[in-house]
C-alpha positions as CSV (number, residue, x, y, z in Angstrom):
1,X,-1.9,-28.6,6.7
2,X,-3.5,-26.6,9.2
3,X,-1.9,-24.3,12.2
4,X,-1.9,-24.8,15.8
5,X,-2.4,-22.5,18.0
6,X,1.4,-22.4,19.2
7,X,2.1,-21.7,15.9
8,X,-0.5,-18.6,15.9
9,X,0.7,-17.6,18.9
10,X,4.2,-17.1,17.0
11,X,2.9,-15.3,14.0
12,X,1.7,-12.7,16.5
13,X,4.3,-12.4,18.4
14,X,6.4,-11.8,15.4
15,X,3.5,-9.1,14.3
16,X,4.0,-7.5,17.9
17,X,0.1,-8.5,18.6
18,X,-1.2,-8.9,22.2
19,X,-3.9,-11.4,21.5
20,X,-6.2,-12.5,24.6
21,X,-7.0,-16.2,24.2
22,X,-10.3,-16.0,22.5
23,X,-9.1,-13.8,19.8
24,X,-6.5,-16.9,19.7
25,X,-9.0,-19.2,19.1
26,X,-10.9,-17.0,16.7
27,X,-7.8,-16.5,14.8
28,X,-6.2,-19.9,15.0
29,X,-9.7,-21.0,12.8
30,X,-9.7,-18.2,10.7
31,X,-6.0,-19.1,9.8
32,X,-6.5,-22.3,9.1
33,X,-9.9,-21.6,6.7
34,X,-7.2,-19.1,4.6
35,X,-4.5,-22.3,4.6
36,X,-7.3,-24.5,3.4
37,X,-8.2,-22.3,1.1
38,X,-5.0,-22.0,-0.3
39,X,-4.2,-25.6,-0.6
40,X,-7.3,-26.2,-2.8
41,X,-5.9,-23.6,-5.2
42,X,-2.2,-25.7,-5.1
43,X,-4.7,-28.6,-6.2
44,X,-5.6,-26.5,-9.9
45,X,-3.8,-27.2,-12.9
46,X,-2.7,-23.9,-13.9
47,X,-0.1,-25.3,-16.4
48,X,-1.5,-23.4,-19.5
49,X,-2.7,-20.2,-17.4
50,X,-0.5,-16.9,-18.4
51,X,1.0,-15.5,-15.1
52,X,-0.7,-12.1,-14.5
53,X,0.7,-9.1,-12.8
54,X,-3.3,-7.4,-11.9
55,X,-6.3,-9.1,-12.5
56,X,-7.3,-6.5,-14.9
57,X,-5.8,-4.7,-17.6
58,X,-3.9,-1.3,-16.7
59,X,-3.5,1.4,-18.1
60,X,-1.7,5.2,-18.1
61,X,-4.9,7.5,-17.8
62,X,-2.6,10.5,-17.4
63,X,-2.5,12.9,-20.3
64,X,0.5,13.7,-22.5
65,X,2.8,15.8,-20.9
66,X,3.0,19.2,-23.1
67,X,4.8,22.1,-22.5
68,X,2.9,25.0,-22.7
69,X,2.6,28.5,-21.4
70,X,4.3,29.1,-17.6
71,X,2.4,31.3,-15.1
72,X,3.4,35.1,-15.2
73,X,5.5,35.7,-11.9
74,X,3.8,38.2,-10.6
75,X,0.2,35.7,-10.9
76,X,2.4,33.0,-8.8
77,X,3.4,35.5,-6.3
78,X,0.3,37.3,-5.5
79,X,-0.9,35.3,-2.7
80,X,2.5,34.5,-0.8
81,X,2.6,35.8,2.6
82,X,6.1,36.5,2.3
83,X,7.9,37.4,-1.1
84,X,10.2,40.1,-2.5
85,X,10.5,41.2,-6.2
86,X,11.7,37.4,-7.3
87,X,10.7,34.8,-5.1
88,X,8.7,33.4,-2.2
89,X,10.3,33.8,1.3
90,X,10.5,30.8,3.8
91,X,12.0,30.7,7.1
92,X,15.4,28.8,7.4
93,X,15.4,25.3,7.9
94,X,19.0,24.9,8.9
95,X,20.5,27.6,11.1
């Protein structure tokens, strides 16, 4: 199966790309070497392959979430640039 350049011409129109005709051309081969490609991997017998979700294994690399000390309130408000005894201070987003 291979595309023709109508067909290409549809693809980027429904990707909203302006394509000037040589970058049609360029595509419409590029296109078709991806389909080709593709159709010689329909062709492998894949019958005893495991389906795979990555092509590596993966893995949580986050550490254990522990609870441990909280910061004092007066160490989390010392650098606010608006505060009072409790909290920071923000502008209103909603008037």
């Amino acid at each position: 199966m291979s595309l023709s350049r109508d067909e290409v011409t549809q693809v980027a129109l429904l990707a909203r790309l302006r394509l000037e005709p040589e970058e049609l051309e360029t595509f419409t081969g590029q296109l078709n070497q991806i389909v080709e490609f593709v159709a010689q991997l329909q062709e492998l017998d894949t019958h005893d392959i495991v389906p795979l979700a990555h092509g590596v294994e993966v893995r949580n690399v986050f550490r254990e979430d522990l609870r441990g000390p909280s910061l004092p309130r007066e160490a989390a408000l010392a650098n606010a640039p608006k505060r009072n005894s409790e909290s920071f201070l923000v502008p209103a987003v909603l008037e």
